[in-house]
C-alpha positions in Angstrom: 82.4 118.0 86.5 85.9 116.6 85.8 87.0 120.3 86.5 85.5 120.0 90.1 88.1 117.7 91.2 90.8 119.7 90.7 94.0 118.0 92.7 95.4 121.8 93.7 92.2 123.1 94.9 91.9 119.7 97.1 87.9 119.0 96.3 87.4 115.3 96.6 84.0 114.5 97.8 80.5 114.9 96.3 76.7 114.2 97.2 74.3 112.3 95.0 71.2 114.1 96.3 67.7 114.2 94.8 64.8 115.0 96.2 62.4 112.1 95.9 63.0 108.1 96.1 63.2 106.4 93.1 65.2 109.0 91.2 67.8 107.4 90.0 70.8 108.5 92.9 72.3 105.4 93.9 72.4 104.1 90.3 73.9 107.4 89.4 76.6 107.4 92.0 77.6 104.0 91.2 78.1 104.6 87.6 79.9 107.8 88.7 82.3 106.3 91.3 82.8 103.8 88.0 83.7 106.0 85.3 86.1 107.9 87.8 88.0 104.4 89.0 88.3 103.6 85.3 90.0 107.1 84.3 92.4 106.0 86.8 91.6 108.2 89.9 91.9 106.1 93.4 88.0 106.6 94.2 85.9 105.9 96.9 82.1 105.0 96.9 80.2 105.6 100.1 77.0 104.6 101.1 76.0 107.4 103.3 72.2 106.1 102.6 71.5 104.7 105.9 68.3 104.5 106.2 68.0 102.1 102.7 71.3 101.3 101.8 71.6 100.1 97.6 75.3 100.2 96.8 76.1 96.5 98.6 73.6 94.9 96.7 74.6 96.7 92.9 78.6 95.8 93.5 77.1 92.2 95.2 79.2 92.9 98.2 78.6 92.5 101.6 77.1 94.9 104.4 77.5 93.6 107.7 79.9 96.7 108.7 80.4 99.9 106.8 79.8 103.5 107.6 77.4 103.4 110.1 79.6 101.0 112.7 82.2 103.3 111.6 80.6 106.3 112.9 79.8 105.3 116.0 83.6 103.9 116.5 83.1 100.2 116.3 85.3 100.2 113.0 87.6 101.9 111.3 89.2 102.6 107.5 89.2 98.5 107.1 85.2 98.3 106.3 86.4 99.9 103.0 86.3 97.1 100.8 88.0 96.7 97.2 85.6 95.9 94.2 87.4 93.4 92.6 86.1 93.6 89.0 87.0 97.3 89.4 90.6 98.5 89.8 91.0 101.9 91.5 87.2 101.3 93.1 86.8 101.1 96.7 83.4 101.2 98.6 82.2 101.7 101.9 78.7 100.0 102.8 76.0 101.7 105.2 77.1 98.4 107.6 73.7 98.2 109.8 70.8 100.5 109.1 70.7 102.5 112.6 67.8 103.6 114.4 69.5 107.2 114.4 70.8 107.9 111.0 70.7 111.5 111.4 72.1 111.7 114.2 75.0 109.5 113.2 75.9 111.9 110.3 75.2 115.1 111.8 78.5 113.9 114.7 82.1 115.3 114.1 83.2 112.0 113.5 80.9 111.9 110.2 83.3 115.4 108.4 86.6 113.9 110.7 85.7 110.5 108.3 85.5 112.2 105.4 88.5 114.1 105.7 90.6 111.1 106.8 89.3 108.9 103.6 89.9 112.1 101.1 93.6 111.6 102.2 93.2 108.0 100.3 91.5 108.7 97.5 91.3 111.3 94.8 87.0 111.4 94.3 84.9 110.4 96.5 81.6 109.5 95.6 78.6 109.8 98.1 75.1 108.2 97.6 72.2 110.0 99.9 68.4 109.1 100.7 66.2 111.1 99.1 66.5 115.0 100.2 62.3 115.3 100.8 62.0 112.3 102.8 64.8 113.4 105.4 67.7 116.0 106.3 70.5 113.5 105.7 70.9 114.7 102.0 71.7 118.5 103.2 73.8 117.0 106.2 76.0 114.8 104.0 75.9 117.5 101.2 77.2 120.0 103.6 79.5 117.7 105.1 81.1 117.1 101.8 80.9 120.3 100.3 79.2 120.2 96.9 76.7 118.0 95.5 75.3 117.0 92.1 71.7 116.9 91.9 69.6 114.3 90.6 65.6 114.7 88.9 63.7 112.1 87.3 61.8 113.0 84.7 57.9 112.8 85.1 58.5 112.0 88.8 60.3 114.9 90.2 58.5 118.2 90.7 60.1 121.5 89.6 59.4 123.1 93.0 61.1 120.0 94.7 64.1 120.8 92.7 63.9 124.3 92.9 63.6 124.0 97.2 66.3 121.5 97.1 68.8 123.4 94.9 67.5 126.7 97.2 68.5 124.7 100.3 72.1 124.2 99.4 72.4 127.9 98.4 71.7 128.9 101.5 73.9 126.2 103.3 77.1 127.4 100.9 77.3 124.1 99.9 78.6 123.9 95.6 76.0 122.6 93.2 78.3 121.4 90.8 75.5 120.5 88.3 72.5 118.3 87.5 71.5 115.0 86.2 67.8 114.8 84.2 67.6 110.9 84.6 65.2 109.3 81.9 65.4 112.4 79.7 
């Protein structure tokens, strides 16, 4: 996965996705976006899980503005906050859970953000809702470009998986590789 970031060929950002709640994504990302900020890369952790946003509450941060008040142009780059134990980690909260979270990330403004924050940052991490419960997932994996995916084991279903990874196929969308959680 290291190889995926690769400075020259400009790749920054990749999707947490699984397909089911409870999987594991959000404590996945976070420990992703960690190990990256410790092997020194300048990395960002969004929260692109508006509809029930984790990452606030695992870095004890707060969430009154992040990504969503950013998307609809109420804020800008300074809702990405610093962890402070962390050197090198930045995050950027959901902010308010929207009553259009789709529709929020599907805008221009969602791919002109992530282009803009790539430019500060060398990974950038992004934790999704569950792929079966909603089309944010493939949005925000398409959006970024590549996405690792995430199963449980004894709670995700093979053809969930199988649809899922089938999905981003389709979409062109890099599936850089895949996470058994509790294996």
């Amino acid at each position: 996965m290291l190889r995926w970031f690769d400075a020259e060929a400009e790749r920054k950002a990749l999707a947490i996705v699984s397909p089911g709640s409870g999987e594991g994504r959000s404590f996945v990302a976070a420990n992703l976006a960690i190990v990256f900020s410790q092997l020194g890369e300048r990395t960002l952790l969004i929260d692109a899980d508006l509809r029930r946003p984790r990452q606030h509450q695992l870095f004890k941060l707060g969430n009154h503005a992040g990504l969503s008040e950013m998307l609809v142009g109420r804020n800008g780059a300074e809702t990405v906050v610093r962890v402070p134990s962390l050197l090198g980690l930045s995050l950027l909260p959901a902010g308010a859970v929207p009553p259009n979270p789709q529709e929020l990330l599907g805008r221009p403004a969602f791919a002109e953000r992530l282009q803009s924050l790539g430019r500060d940052f060398d990974v950038v991490i992004i934790d999704t809702p569950a792929a079966g419960e909603c089309a944010d997932a493939q949005t925000i994996a398409v959006r970024a470009g590549a996405a690792l995916m995430l199963a449980r084991k004894n709670c995700s279903s093979l053809p969930d998986v199988a649809q899922l990874a089938s999905g981003f196929q389709q979409a062109g969308t890099a599936l850089v590789g895949s996470v058994l959680n509790d294996a």
